[in-house]
TIKOL-942641 format. One record per atom (N, C-alpha, C, O): residue in one letter; residue number from 0; x, y, z; atom name. Coordinates in Angstrom, 1 decimal. Example, Ala and Ser with C-alpha at 12.3 -4.5 7.8 and 13.67 -1.06 7.14 Angstrom:
2
+------+-----+--------+--------+--------+------+
| rest |  nr |     c1 |     c2 |     c3 | atom |
+------+-----+--------+--------+--------+------+
|    A |   0 |   13.2 |   -5.7 |    7.8 |    N |
|    A |   0 |   12.3 |   -4.5 |    7.8 |   CA |
|    A |   0 |   13.2 |   -3.3 |    7.8 |    C |
|    A |   0 |   14.2 |   -3.3 |    8.5 |    O |
|    S |   1 |   12.8 |   -2.2 |    7.1 |    N |
|    S |   1 |   13.7 |   -1.1 |    7.1 |   CA |
|    S |   1 |   12.9 |    0.0 |    7.9 |    C |
|    S |   1 |   13.4 |    1.1 |    8.0 |    O |
+------+-----+--------+--------+--------+------+
//
This chain:
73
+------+-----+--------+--------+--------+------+
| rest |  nr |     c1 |     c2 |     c3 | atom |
+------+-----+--------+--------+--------+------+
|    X |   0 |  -36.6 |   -8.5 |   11.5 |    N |
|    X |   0 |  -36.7 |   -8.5 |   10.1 |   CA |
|    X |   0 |  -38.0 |   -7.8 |    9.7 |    C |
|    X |   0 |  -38.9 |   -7.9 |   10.5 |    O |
|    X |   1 |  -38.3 |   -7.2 |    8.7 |    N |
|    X |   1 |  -39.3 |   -6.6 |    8.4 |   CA |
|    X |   1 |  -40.1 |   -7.7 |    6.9 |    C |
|    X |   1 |  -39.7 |   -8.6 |    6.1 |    O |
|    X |   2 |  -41.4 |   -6.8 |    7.3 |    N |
|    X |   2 |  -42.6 |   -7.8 |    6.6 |   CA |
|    X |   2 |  -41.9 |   -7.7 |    4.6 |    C |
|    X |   2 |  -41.7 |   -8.7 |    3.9 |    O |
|    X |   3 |  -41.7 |   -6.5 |    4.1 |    N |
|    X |   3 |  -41.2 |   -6.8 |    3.0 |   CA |
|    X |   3 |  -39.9 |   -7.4 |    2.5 |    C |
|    X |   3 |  -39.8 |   -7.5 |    1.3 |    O |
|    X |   4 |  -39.4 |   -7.7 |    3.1 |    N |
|    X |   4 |  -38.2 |   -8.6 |    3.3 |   CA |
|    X |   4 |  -38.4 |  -10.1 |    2.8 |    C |
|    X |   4 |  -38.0 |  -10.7 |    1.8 |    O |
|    X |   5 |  -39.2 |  -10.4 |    4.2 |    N |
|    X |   5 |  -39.7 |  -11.6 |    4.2 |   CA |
|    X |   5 |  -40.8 |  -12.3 |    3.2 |    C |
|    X |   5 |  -41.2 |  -13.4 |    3.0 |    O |
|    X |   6 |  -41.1 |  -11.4 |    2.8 |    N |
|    X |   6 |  -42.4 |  -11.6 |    1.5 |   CA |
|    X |   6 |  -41.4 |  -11.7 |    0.1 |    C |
|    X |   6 |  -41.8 |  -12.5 |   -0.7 |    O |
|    X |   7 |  -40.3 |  -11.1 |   -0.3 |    N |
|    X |   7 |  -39.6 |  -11.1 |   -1.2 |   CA |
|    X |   7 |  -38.8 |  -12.6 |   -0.8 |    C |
|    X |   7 |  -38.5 |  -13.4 |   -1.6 |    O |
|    X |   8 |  -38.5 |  -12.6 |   -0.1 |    N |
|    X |   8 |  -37.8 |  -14.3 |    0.1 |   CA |
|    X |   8 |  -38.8 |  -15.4 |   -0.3 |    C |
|    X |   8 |  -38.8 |  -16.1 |   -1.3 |    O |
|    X |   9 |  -39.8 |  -15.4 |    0.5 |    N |
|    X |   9 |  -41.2 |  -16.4 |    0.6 |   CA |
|    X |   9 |  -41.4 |  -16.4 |   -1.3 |    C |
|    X |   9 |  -41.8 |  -17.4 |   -1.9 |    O |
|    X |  10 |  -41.0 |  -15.0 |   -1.8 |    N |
|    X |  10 |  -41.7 |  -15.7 |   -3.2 |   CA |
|    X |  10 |  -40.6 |  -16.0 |   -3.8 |    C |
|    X |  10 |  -40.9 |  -16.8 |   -4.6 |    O |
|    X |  11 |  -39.0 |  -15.7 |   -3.8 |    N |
|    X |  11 |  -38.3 |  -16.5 |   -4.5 |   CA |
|    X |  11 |  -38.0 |  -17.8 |   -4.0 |    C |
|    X |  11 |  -37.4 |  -18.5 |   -4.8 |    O |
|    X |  12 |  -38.4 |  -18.3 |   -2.5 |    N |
|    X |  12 |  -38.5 |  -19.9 |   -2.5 |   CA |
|    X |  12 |  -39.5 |  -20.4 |   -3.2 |    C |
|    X |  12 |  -39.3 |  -21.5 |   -3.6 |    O |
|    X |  13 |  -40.7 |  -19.8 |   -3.6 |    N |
|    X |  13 |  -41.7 |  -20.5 |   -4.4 |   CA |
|    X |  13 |  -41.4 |  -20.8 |   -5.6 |    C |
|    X |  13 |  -41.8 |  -21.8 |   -6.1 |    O |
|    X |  14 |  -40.5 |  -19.7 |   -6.2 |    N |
|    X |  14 |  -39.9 |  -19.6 |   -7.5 |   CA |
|    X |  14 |  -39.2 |  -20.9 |   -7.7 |    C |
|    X |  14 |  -39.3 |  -21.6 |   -8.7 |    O |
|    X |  15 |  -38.3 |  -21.3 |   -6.7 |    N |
|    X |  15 |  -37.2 |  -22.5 |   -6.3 |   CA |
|    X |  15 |  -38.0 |  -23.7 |   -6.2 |    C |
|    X |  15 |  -37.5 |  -24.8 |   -6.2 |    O |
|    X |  16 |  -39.0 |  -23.4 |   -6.2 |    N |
|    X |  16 |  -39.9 |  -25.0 |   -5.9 |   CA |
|    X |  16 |  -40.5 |  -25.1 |   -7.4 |    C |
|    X |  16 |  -40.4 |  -26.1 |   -8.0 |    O |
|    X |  17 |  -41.1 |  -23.9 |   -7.9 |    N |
|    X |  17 |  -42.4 |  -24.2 |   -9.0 |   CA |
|    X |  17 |  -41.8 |  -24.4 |  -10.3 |    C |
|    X |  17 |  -42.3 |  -25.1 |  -11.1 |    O |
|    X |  18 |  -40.6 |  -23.8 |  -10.5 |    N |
|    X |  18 |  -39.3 |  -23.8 |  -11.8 |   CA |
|    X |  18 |  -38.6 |  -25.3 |  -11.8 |    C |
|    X |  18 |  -38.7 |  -26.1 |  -12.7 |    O |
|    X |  19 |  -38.0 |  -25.5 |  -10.7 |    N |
|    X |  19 |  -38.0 |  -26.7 |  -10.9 |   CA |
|    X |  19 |  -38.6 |  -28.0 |  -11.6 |    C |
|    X |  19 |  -38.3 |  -28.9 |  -12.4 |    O |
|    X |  20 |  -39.7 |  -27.9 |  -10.7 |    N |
|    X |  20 |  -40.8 |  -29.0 |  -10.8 |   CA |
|    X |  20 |  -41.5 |  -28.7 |  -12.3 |    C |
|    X |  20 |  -41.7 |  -29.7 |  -13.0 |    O |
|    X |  21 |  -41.7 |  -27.5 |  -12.7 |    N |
|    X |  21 |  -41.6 |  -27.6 |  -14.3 |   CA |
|    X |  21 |  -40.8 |  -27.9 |  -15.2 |    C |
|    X |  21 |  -41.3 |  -28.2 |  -16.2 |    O |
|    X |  22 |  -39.7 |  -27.9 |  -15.2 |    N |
|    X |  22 |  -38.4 |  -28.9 |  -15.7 |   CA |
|    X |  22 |  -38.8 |  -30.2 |  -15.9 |    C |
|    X |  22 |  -38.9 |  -30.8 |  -16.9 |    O |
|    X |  23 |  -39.0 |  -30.5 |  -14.6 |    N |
|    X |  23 |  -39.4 |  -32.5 |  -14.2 |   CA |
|    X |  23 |  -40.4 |  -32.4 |  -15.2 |    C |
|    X |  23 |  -40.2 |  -33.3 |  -16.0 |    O |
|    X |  24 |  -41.7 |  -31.7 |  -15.5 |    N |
|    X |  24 |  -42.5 |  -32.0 |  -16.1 |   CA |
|    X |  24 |  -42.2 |  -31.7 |  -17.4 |    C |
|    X |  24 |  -42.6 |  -32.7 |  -17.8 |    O |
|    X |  25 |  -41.9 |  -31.2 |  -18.3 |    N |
|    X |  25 |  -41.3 |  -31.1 |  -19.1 |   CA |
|    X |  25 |  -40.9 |  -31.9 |  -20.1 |    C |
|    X |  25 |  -41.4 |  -32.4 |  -21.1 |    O |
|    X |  26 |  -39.2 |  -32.0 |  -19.0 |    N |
|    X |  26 |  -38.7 |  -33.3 |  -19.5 |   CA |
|    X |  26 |  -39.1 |  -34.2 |  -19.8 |    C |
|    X |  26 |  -39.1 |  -34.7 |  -20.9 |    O |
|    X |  27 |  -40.0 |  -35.2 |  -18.4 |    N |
|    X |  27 |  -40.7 |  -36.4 |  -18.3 |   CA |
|    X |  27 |  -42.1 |  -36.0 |  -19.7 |    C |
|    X |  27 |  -42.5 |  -37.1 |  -20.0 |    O |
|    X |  28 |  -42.7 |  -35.2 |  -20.5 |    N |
|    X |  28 |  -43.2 |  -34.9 |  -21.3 |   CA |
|    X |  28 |  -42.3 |  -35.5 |  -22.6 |    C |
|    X |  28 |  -42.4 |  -36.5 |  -23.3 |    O |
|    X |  29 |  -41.5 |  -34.7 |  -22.5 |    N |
|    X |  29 |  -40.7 |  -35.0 |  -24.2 |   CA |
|    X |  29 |  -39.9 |  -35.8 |  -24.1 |    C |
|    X |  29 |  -39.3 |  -35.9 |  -25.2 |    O |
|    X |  30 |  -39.3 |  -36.6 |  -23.1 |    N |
|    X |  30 |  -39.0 |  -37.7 |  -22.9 |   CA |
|    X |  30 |  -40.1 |  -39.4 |  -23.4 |    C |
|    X |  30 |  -39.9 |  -40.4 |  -24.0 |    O |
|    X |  31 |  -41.3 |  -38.9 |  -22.7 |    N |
|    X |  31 |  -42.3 |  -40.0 |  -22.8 |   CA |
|    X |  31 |  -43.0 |  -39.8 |  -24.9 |    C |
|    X |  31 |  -43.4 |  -40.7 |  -25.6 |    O |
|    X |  32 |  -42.9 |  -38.6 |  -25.0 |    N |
|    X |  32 |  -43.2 |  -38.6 |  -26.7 |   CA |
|    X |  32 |  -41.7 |  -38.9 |  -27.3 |    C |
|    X |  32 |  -41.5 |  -39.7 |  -28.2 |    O |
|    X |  33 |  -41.1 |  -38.4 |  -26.7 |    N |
|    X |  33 |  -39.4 |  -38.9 |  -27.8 |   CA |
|    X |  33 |  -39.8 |  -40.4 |  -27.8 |    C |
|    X |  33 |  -39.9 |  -40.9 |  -28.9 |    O |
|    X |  34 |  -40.0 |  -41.2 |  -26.5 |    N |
|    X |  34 |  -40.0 |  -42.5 |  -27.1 |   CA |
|    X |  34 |  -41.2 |  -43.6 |  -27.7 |    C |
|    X |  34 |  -41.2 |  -44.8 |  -28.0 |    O |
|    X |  35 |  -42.0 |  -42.7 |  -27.6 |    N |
|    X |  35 |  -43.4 |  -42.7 |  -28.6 |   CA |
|    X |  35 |  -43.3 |  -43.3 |  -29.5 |    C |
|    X |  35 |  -43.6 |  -44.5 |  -29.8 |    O |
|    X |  36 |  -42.6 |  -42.2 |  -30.2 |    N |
|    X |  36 |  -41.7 |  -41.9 |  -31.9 |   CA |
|    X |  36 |  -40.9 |  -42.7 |  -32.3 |    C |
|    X |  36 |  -41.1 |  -43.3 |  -33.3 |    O |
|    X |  37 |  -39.9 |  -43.1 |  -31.4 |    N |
|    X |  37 |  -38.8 |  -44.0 |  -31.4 |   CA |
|    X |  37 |  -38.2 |  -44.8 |  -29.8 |    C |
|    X |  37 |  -37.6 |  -44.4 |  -28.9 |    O |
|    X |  38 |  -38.8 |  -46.2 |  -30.1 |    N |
|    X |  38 |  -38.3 |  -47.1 |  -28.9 |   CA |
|    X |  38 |  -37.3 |  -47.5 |  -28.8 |    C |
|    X |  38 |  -36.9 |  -47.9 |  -27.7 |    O |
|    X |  39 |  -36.6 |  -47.6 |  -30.0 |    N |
|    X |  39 |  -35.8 |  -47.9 |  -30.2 |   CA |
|    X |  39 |  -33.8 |  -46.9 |  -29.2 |    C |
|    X |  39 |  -32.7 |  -47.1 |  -28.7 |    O |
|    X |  40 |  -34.7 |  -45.7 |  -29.7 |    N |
|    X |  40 |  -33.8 |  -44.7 |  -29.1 |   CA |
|    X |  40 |  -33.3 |  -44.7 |  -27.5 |    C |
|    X |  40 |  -32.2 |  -44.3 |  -27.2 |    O |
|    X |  41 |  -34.5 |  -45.3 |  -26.5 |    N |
|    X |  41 |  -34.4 |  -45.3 |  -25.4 |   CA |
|    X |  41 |  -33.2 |  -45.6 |  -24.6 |    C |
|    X |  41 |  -33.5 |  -45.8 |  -23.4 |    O |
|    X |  42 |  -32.1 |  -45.7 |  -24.8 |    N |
|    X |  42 |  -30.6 |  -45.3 |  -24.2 |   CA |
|    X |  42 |  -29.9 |  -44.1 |  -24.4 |    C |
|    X |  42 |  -29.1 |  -43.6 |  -23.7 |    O |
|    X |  43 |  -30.3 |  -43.5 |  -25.6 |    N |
|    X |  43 |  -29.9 |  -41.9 |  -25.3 |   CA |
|    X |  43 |  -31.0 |  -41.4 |  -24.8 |    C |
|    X |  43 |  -31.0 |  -41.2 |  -23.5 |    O |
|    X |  44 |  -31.8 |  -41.2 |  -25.2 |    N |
|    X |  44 |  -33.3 |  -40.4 |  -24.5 |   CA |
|    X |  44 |  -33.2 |  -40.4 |  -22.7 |    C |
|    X |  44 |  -33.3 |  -39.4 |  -22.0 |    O |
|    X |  45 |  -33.0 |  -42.1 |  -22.1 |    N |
|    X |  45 |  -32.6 |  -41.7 |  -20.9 |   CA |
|    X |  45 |  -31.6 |  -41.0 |  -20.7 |    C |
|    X |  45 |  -31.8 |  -40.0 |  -19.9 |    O |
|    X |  46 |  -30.2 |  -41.2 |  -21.2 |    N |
|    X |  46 |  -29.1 |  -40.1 |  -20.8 |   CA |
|    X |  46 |  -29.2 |  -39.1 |  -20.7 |    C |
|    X |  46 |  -28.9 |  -38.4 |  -19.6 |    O |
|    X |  47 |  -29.8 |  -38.4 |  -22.1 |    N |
|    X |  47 |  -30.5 |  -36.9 |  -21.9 |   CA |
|    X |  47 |  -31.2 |  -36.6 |  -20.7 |    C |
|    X |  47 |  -31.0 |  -35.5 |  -20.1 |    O |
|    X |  48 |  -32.4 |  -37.7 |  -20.5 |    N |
|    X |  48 |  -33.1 |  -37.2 |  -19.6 |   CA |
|    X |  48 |  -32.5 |  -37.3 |  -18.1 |    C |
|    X |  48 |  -32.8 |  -36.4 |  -17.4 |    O |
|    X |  49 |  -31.5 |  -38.6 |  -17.3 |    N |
|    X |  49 |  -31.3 |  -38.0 |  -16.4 |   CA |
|    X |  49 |  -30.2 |  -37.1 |  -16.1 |    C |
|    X |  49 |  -29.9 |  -36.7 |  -14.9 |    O |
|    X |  50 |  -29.5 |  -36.7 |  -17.5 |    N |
|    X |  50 |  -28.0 |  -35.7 |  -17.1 |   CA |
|    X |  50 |  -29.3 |  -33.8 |  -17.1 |    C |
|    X |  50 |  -29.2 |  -32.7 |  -16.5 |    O |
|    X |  51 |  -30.3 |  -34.4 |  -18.0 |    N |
|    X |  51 |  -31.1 |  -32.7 |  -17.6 |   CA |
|    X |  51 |  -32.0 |  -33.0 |  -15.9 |    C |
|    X |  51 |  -32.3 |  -32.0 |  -15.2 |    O |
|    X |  52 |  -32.3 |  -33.8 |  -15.5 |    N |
|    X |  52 |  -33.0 |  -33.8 |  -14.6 |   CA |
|    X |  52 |  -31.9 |  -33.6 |  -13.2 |    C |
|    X |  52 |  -32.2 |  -33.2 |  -12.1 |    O |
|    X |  53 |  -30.7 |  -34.0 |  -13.4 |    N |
|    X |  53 |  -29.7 |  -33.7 |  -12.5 |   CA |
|    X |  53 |  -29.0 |  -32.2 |  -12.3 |    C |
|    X |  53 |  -28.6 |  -31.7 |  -11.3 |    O |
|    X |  54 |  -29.1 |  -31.8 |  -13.2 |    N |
|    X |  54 |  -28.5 |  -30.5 |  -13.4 |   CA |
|    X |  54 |  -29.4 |  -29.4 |  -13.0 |    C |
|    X |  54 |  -29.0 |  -28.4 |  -12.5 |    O |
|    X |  55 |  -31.2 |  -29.7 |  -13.3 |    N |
|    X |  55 |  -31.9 |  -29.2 |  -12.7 |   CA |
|    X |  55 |  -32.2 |  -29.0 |  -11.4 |    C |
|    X |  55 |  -32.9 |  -28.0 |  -10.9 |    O |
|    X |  56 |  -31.7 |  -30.2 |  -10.7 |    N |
|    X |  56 |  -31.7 |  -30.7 |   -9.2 |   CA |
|    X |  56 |  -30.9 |  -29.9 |   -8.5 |    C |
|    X |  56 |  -31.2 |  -29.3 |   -7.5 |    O |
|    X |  57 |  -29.5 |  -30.0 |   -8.9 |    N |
|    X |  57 |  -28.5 |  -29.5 |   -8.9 |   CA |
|    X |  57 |  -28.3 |  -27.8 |   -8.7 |    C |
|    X |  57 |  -27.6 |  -27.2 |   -8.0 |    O |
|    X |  58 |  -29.6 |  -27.3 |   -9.9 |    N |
|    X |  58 |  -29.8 |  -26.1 |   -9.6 |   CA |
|    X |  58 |  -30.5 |  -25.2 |   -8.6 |    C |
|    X |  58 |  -30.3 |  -24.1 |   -8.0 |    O |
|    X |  59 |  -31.7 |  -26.5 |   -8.7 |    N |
|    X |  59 |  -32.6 |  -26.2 |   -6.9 |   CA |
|    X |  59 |  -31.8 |  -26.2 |   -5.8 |    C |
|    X |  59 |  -32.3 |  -25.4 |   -5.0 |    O |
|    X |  60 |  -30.8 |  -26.8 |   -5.5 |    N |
|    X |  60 |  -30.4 |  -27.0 |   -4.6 |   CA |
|    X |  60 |  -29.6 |  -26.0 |   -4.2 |    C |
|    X |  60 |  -29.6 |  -25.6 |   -3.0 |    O |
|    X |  61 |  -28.9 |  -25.6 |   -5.0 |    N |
|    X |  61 |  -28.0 |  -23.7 |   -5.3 |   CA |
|    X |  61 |  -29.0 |  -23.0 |   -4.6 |    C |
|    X |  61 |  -28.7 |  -22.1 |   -3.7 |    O |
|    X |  62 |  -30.1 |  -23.2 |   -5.0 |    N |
|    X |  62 |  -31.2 |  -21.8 |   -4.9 |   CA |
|    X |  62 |  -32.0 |  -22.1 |   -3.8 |    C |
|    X |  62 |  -32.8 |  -21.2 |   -3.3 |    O |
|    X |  63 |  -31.9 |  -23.4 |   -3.3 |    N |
|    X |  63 |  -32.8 |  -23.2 |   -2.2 |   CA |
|    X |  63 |  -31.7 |  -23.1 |   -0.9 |    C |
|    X |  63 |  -32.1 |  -23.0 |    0.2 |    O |
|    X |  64 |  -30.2 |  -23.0 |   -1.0 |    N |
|    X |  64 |  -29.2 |  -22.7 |   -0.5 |   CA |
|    X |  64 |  -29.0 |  -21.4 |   -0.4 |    C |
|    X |  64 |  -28.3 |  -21.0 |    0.6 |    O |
|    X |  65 |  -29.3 |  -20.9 |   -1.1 |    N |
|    X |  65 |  -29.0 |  -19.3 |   -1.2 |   CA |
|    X |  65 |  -29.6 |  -19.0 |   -0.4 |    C |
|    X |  65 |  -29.4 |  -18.2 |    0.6 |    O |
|    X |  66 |  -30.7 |  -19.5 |   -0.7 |    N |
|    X |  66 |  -32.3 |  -18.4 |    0.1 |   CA |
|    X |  66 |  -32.3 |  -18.5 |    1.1 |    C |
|    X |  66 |  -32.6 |  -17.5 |    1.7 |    O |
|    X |  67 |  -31.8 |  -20.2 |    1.9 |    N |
|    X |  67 |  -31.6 |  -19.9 |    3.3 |   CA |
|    X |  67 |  -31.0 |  -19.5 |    3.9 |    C |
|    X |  67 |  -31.3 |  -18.8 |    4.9 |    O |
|    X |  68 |  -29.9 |  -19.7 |    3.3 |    N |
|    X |  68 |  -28.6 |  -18.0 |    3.7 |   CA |
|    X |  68 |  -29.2 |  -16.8 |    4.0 |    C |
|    X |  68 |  -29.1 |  -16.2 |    5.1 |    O |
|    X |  69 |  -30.1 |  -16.5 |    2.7 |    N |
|    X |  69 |  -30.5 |  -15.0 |    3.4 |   CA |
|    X |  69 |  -31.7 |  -15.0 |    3.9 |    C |
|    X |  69 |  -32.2 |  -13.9 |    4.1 |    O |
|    X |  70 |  -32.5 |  -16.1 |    4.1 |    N |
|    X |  70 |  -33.4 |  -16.1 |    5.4 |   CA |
|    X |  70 |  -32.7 |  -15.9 |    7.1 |    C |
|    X |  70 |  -33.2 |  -15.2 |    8.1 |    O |
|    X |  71 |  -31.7 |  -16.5 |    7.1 |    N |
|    X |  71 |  -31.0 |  -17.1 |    8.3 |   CA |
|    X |  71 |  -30.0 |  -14.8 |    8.5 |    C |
|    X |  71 |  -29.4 |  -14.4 |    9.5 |    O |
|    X |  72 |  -30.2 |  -14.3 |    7.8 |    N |
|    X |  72 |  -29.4 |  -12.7 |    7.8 |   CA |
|    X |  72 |  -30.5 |  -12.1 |    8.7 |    C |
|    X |  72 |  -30.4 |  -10.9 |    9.1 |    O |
+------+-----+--------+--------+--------+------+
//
């Protein structure tokens, strides 16, 4: 395998790590003011927040699947 190759993978797994984990933070942000605002709300606010936090998981996991694929080429 050659060195540019491998430097273009190395940064879209970083991408697969650091995109994520901004999501989490995020969410857990406007999740923790949504219920600031309204305590009362906290049964949708969690739904929201774990059907987005799953889907984002969900996404990582595509993408750090991919990449091993074409690490493993």
């Amino acid at each position: 395998m050659d060195l540019p190759r491998n430097i273009a993978l190395t940064l879209i797994f970083a991408i697969c790590i650091i995109v994520p984990a901004l999501v989490f933070a995020a969410t857990g942000h406007a999740s923790i003011g949504a219920l600031g605002r309204n305590p009362s709300a906290a049964p949708k606010i969690l739904t929201a927040m774990v059907i987005t936090l799953i889907v984002t998981m969900a996404v990582a996991i595509v993408a750090f699947l991919i990449v091993w694929q074409l690490y493993t080429k």
